[in-house]
MITIDO-796489 format. One record per residue (C-alpha): residue number from 1; residue in one letter; x, y, z. Coordinates in Angstrom, 1 decimal, padded with zeros to 4 digits. Layout:
BEGIN
SITE    i  aa    east   north      up
SITE  NUM   A       X       Y       Z
...
***
This chain:
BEGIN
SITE    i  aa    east   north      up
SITE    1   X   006.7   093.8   071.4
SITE    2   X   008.9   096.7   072.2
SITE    3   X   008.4   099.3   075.5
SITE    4   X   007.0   101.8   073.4
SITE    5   X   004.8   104.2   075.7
SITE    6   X   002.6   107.0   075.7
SITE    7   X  -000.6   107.7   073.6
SITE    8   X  -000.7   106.5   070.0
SITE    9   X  -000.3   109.1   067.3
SITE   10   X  -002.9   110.4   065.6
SITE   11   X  -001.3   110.9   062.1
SITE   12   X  -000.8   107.4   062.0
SITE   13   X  -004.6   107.7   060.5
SITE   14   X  -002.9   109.6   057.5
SITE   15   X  -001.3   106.0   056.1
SITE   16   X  -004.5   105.2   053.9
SITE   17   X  -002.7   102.4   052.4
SITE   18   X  -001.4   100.4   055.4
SITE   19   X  -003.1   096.6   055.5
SITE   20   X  -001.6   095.6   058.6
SITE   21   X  -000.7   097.2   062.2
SITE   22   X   000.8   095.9   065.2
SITE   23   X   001.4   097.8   068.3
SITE   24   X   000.7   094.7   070.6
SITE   25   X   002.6   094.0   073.3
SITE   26   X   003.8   097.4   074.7
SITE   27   X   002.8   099.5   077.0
SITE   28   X   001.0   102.5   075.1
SITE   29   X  -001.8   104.4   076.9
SITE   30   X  -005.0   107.3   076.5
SITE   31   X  -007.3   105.9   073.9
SITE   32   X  -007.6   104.4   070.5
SITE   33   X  -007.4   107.6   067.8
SITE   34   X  -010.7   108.0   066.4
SITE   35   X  -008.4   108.8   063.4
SITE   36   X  -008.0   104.5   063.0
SITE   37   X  -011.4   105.1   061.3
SITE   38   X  -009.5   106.6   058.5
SITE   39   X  -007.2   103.5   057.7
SITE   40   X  -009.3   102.1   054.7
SITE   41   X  -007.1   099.6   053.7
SITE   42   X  -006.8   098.1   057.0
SITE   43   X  -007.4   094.3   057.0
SITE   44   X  -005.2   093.4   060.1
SITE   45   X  -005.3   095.3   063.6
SITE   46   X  -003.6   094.4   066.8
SITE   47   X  -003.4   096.9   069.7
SITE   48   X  -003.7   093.7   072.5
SITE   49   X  -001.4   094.0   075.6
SITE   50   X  -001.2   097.6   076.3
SITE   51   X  -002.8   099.8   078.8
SITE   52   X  -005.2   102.0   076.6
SITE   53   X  -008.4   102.9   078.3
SITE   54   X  -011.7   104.8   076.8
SITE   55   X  -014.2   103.6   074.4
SITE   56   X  -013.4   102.0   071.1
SITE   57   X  -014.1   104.4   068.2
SITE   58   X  -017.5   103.8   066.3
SITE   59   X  -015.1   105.8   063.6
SITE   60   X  -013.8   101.9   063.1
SITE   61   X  -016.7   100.1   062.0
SITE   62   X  -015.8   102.3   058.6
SITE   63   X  -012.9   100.2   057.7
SITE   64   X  -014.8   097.5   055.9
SITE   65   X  -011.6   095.6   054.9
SITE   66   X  -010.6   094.5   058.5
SITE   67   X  -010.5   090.9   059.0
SITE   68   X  -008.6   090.6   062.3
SITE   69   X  -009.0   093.1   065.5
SITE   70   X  -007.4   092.0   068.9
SITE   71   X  -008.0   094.5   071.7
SITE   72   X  -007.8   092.3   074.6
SITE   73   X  -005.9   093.1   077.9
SITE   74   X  -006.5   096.5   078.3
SITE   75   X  -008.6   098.9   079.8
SITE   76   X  -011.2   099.9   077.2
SITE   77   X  -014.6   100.6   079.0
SITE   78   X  -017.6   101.5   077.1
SITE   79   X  -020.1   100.0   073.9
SITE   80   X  -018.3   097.5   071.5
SITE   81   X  -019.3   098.9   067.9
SITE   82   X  -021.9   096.2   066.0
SITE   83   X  -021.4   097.5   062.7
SITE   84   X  -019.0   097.1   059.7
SITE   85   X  -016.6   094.6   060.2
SITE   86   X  -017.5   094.4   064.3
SITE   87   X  -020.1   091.8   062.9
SITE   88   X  -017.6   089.1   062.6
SITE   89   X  -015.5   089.3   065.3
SITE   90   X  -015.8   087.5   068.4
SITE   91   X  -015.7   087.7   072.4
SITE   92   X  -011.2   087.0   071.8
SITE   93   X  -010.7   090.3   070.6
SITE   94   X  -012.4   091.9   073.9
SITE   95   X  -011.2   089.8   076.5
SITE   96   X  -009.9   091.3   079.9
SITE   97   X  -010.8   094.8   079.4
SITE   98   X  -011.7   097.2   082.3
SITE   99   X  -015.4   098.0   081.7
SITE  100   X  -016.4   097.1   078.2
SITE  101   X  -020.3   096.3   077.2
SITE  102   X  -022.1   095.2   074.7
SITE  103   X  -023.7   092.0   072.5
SITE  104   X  -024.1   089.2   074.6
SITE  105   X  -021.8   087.2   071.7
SITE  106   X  -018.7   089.1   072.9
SITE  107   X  -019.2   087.8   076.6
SITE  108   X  -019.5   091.0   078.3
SITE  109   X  -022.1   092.9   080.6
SITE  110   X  -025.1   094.4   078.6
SITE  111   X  -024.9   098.5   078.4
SITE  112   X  -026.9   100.5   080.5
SITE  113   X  -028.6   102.9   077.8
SITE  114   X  -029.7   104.8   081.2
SITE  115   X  -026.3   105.8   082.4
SITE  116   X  -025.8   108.7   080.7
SITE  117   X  -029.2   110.1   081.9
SITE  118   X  -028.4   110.0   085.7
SITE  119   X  -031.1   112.2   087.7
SITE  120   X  -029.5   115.2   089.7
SITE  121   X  -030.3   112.7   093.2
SITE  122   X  -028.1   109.7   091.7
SITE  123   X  -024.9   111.9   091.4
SITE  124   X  -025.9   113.8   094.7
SITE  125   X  -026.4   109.9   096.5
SITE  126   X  -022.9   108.9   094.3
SITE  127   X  -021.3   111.5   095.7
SITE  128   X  -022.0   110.5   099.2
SITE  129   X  -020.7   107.5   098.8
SITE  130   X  -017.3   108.5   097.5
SITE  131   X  -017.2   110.8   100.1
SITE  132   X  -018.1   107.8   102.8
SITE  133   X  -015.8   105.3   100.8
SITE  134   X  -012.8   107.7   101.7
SITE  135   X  -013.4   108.2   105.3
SITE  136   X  -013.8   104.2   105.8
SITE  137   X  -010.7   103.9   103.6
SITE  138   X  -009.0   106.3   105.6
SITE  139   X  -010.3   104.6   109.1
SITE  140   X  -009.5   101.1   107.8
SITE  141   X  -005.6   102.5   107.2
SITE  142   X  -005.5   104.7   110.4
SITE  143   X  -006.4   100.9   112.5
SITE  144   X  -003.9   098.8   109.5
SITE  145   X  -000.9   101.2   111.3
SITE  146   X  -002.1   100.9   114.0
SITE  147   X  -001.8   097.5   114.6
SITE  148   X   001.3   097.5   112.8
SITE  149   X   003.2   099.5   115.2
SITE  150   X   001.9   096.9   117.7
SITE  151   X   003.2   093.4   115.5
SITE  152   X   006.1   091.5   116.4
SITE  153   X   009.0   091.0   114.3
SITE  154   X   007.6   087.6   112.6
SITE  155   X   006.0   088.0   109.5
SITE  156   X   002.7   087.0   108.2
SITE  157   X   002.8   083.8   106.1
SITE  158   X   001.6   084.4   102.3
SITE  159   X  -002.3   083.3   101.3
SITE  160   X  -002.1   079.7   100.3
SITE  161   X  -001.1   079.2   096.8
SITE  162   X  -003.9   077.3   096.7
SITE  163   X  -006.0   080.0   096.4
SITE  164   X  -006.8   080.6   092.7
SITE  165   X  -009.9   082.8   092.3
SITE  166   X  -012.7   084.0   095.0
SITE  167   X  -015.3   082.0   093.9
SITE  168   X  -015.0   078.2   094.5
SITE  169   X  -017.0   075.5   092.2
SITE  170   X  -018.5   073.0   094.7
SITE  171   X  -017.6   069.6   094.8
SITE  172   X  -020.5   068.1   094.0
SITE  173   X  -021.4   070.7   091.7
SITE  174   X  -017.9   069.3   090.1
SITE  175   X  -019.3   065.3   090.0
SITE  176   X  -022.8   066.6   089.0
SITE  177   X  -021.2   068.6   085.6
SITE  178   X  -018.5   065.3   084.8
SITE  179   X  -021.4   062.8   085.5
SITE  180   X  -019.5   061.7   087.9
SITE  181   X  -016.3   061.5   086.3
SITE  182   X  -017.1   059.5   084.2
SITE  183   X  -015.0   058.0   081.5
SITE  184   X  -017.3   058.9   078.8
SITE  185   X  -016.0   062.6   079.9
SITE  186   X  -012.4   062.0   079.8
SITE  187   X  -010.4   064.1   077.7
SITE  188   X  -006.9   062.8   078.4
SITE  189   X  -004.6   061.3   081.4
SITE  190   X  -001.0   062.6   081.9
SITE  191   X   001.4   062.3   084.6
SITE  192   X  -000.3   063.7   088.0
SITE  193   X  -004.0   063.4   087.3
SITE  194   X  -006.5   063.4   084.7
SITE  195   X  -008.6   065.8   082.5
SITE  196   X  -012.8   065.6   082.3
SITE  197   X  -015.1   067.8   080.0
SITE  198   X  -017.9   069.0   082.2
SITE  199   X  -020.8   071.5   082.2
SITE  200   X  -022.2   074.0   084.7
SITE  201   X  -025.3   074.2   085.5
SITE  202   X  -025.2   077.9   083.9
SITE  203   X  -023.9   076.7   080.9
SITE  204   X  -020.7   076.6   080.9
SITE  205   X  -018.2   074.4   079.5
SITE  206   X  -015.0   073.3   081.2
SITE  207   X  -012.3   071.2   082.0
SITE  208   X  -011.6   069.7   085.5
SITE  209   X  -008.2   068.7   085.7
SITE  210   X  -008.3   066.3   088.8
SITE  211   X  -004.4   065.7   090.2
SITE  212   X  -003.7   062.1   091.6
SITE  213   X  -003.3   061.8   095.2
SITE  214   X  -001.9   058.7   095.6
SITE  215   X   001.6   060.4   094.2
SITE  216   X   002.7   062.5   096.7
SITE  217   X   004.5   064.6   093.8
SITE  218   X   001.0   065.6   092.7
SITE  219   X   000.2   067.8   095.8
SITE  220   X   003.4   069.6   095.1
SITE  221   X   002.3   070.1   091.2
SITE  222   X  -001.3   071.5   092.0
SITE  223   X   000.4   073.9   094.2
SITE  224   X   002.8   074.6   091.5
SITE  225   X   000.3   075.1   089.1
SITE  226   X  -002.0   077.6   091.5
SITE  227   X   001.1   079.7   091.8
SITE  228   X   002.1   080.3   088.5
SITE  229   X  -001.4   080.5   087.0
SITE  230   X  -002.7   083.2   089.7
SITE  231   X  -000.1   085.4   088.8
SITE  232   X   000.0   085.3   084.9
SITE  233   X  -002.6   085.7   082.4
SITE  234   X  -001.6   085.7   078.3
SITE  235   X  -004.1   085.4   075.8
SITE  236   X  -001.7   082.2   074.9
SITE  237   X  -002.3   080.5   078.3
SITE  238   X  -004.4   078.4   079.7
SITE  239   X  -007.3   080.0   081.9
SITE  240   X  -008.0   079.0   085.3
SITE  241   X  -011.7   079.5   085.7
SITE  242   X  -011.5   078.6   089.4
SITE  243   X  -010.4   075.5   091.4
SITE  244   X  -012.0   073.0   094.0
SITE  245   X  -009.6   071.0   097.0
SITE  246   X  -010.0   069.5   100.6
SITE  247   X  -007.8   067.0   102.1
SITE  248   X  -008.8   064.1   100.0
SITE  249   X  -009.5   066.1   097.0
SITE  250   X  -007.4   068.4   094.3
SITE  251   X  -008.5   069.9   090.6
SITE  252   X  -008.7   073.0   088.4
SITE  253   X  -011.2   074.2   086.6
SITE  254   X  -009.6   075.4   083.5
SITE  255   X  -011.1   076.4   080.3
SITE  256   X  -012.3   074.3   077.9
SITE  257   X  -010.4   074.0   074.4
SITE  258   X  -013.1   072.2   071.8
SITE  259   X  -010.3   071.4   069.2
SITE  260   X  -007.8   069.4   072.2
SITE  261   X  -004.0   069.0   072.4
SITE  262   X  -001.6   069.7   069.2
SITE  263   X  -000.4   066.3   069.4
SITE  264   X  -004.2   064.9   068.1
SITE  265   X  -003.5   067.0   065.3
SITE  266   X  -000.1   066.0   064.6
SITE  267   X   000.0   062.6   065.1
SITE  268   X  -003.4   061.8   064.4
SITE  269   X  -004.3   060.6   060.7
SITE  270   X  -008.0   061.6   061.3
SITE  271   X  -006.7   065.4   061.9
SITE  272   X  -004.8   067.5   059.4
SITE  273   X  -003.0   071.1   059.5
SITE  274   X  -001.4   073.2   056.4
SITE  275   X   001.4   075.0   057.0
SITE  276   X   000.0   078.3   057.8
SITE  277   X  -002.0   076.6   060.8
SITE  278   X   001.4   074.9   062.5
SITE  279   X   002.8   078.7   061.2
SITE  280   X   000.3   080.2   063.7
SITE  281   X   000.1   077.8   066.2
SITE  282   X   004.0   078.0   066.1
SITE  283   X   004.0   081.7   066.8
SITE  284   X   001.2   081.1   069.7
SITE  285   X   003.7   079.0   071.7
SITE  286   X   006.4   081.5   071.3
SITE  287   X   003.9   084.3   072.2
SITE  288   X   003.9   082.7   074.9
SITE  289   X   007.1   081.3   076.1
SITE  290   X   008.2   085.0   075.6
SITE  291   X   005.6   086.1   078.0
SITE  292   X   007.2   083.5   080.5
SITE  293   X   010.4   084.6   079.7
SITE  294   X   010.4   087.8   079.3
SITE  295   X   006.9   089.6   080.0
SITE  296   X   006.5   088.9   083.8
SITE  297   X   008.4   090.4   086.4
SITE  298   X   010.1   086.8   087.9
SITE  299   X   011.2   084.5   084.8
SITE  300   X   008.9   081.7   084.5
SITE  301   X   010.2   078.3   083.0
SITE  302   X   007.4   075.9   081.7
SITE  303   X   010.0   072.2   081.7
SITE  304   X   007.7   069.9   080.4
SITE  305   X   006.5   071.9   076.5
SITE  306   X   005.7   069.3   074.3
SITE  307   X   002.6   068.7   072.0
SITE  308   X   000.0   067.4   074.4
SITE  309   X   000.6   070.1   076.3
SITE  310   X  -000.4   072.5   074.0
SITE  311   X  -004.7   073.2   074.1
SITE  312   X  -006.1   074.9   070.7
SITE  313   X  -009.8   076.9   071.5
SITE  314   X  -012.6   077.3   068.3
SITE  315   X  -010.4   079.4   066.4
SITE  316   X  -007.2   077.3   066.3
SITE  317   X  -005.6   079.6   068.4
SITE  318   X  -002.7   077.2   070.5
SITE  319   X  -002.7   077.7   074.8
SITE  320   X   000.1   076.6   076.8
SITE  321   X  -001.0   074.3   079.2
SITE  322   X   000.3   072.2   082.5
SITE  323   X   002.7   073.8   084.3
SITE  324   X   003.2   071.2   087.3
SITE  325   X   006.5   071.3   087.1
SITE  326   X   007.5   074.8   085.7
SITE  327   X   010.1   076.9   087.7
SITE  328   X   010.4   080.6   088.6
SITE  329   X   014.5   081.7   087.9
SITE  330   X   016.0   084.6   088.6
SITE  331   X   016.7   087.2   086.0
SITE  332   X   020.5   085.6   085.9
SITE  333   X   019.2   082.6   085.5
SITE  334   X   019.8   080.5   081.8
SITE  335   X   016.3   079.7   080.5
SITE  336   X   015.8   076.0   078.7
SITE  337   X   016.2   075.0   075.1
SITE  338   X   013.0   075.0   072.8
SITE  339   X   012.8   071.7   070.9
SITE  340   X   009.0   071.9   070.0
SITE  341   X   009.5   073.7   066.5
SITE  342   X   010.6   070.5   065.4
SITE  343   X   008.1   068.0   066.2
SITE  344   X   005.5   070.3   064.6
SITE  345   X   006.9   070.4   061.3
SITE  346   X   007.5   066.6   061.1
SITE  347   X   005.3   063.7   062.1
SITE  348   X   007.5   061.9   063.8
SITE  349   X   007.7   061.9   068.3
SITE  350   X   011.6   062.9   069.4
SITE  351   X   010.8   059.5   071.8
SITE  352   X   010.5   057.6   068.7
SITE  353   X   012.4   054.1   067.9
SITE  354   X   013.8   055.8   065.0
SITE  355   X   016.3   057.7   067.5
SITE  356   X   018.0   054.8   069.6
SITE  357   X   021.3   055.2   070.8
SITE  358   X   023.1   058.5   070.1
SITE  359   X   021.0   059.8   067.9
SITE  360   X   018.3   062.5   068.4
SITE  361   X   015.6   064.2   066.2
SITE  362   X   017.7   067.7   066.6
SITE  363   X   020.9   065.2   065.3
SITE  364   X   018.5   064.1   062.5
SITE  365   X   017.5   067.2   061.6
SITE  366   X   020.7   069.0   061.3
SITE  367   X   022.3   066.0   059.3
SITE  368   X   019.5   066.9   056.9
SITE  369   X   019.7   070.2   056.0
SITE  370   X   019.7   071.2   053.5
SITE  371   X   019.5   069.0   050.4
SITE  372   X   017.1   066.2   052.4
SITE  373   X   014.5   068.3   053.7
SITE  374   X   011.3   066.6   051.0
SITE  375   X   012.6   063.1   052.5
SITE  376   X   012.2   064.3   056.1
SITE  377   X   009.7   066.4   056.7
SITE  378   X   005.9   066.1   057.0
SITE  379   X   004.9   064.5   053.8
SITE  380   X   001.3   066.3   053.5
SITE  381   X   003.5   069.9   053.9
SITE  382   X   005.6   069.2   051.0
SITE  383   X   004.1   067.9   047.5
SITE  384   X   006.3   068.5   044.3
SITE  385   X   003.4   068.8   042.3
SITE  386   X   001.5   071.5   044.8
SITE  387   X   001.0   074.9   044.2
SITE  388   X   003.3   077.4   045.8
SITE  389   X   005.6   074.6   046.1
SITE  390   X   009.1   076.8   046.0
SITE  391   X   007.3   078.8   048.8
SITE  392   X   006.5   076.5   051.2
SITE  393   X   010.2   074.6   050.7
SITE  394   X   011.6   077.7   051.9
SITE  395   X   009.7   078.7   054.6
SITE  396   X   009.9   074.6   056.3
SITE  397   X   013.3   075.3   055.5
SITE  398   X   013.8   078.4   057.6
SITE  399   X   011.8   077.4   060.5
SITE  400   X   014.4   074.1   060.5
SITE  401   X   017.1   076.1   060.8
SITE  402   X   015.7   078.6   063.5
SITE  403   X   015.0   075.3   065.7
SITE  404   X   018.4   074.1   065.5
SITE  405   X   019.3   077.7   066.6
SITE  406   X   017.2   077.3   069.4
SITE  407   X   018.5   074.1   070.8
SITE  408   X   021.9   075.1   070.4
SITE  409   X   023.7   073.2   073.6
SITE  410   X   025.6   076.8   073.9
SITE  411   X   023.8   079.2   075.9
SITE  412   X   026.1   082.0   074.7
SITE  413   X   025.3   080.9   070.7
SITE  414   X   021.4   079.8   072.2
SITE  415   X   018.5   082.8   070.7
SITE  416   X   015.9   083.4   073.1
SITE  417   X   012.6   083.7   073.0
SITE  418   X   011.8   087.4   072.0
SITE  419   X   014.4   086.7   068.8
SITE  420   X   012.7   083.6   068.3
SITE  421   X   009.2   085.0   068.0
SITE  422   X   010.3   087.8   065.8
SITE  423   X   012.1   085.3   063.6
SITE  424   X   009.0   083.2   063.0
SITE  425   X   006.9   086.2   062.5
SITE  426   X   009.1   087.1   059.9
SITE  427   X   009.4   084.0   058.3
SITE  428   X   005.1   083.7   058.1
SITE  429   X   005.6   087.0   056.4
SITE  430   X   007.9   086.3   053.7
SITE  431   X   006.2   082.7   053.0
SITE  432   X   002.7   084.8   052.3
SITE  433   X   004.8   087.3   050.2
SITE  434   X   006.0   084.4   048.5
SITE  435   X   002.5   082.9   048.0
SITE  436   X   001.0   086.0   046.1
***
């Protein structure tokens, strides 16, 4: 998460006893080092969020120790490796490359074991085409000028921001995959619409968020919504798969999340989550609040974070969701305070009866600390009797404090969003020291 560029050294394949790298977030380019393949301790590797291109290195299905690989939003083209550790991993550590192939389990297009064989008339016939390609290029820019010269002064008006993606789901291809809508479908209601599971008739499994029409704020939030989604994309972030609207008739189709919103897990006693999990999930959100914040070239401001709001896929990993009321700001701009820390780590809502008048779960909190922390928090995190006990005391403890640092009413004494992610990533570091 730096701005480190360039290609990624080589002699880093010399460190045979590192476990875990991270160069995620940056924007490093050429290809992976086939010298990774020497890294045999490796158990963790994270090279997401970059701009490296080629294939990746059959040299890495050596490293029979890795656990965790996350490649995803570059442009790596080429065959994914099966073997070695490649067996367990799954279509998230691929996603949004430029031309990748492979197993139909990692969700990209089969290879073409043909390719490299190209008869002497295919590259003679692909040459033509460049060559044609360029001339109607050239044409299409000769008549854009053109008519340039000849515009008046007024400008064009944007695309609709309605406009999510190319390809449209139809209607009633829409009723047809919710049966209709029906309720047995419904996967929750919030303030402009509701949410329904459906199917495709290809297979695929979704979720139609359909905005209310009757408020008139709801046309305002689906346009909203399409203008922040279409420009952003995070691994942490919900995906728009495409979107379906008419006069009468708003929703996005978004991607499903089997495991639904944090608050089922966190204020659900049917559902239960140690504190590595809300660690993760924790560092998820702030993943992606720092995108927001900080990754994209206009500030984006999501105003309504709060549990239900945040999806978790298969793997537990936590998307941002709803962002029919979020704001772009200006880079002067002062972004909002981050209260969610809090109601992860205790079971308790901030709207709850136990605050009434002037007091508030950040008041709470801070009256707490630090001598009260077993009595407030989340009593299946803390058990006297547990193992790793000191451990976990310490790291609850920690992420306390770096909430209340968060929702500092000073915006001068305020940390942001980068600092805050850092902070927790340390902190899920030192508690797994402390558990060894």
């Amino acid at each position: 998460m730096n701005k480190f560029t360039g290609d990624i050294p080589t002699t880093i394949g010399g460190l045979k006893d590192l476990i875990s790298l991270s160069l995620a977030h940056n924007r490093l380019q050429g290809s992976i080092p086939k010298a990774f393949g020497n890294l045999v301790s490796l158990e963790s590797l994270d090279i997401s969020q970059n701009n490296l291109s080629g294939p990746i290195p059959e040299s890495l299905e050596s490293l029979l120790h890795l656990k965790y690989f996350n490649a995803s939003f570059n442009r790596l083209r080429g065959e994914i490796p099966t073997g070695g550790p490649f067996v367990n991993f799954t279509s998230q550590s691929f996603t949004s490359n430029e031309a990748l192939c492979g197993a139909p389990r990692f969700q990209v297009r089969p290879c073409d074991n043909n390719s490299l064989h190209k008869s002497k008339v295919n590259r003679m016939l692909y040459i033509l085409f460049s060559t044609a390609l360029i001339l109607l290029a050239s044409a299409i820019l000769l008549m854009c000028l053109k008519s340039r010269w000849r515009r008046n002064k007024n400008p064009i008006q944007p695309e609709s921001i309605a406009v999510v993606t190319r390809e449209r789901i139809a209607y009633h291809e829409l009723v047809r995959a919710t049966d209709g809508f029906n309720e047995s479908n419904l996967l929750g209601m919030g303030s402009y619409g509701s949410v329904y599971k459906g199917t495709l008739t290809n297979g695929t499994v979704l979720a139609a968020k359909v905005f209310n029409l009757q408020q008139e704020t709801a046309f305002k939030s689906f346009d909203t919504e399409c203008e922040i989604l279409r420009n952003i994309r995070h691994r942490n972030l919900t995906k728009v798969i495409s979107s379906c609207s008419n006069l009468d008739f708003r929703v996005l189709i978004l991607e499903y999340m089997p495991n639904g919103s944090l608050e089922k897990w966190l204020y659900s006693h049917n559902y239960l989550l140690d504190i590595l999990q809300k660690l993760d999930i924790m560092i998820d959100v702030a993943c992606a609040l720092d995108y927001l914040h900080h990754g994209y070239s206009t500030r984006v401001v999501h105003c309504h974070l709060k549990p239900s709001n945040v999806l978790l896929d298969e793997e537990m990993v936590a998307h941002v969701s709803d962002f029919g009321i979020a704001k772009f700001l200006e880079q002067g701009d002062i972004l909002h305070q981050v209260k969610l820390l809090l109601s992860i780590i205790f079971q308790i809502k901030p709207t709850d009866n136990l605050f009434a008048g002037d007091m508030s779960l950040k008041g709470w909190v801070n009256q707490s600390l630090p001598d009260a922390i077993i009595n407030i928090v989340d009593s299946n995190l803390l058990k006297p009797k547990e193992e790793h006990y000191t451990a976990k005391v310490q790291c609850v403890s920690s992420i306390m404090e770096l909430a209340l640092y968060c929702s500092t009413e000073s915006s001068q004494e305020r940390i942001n969003m980068k600092d805050a992610l850092v902070a927790l990533m340390k902190i899920k570091l030192q508690f797994i020291k402390n558990c060894e």
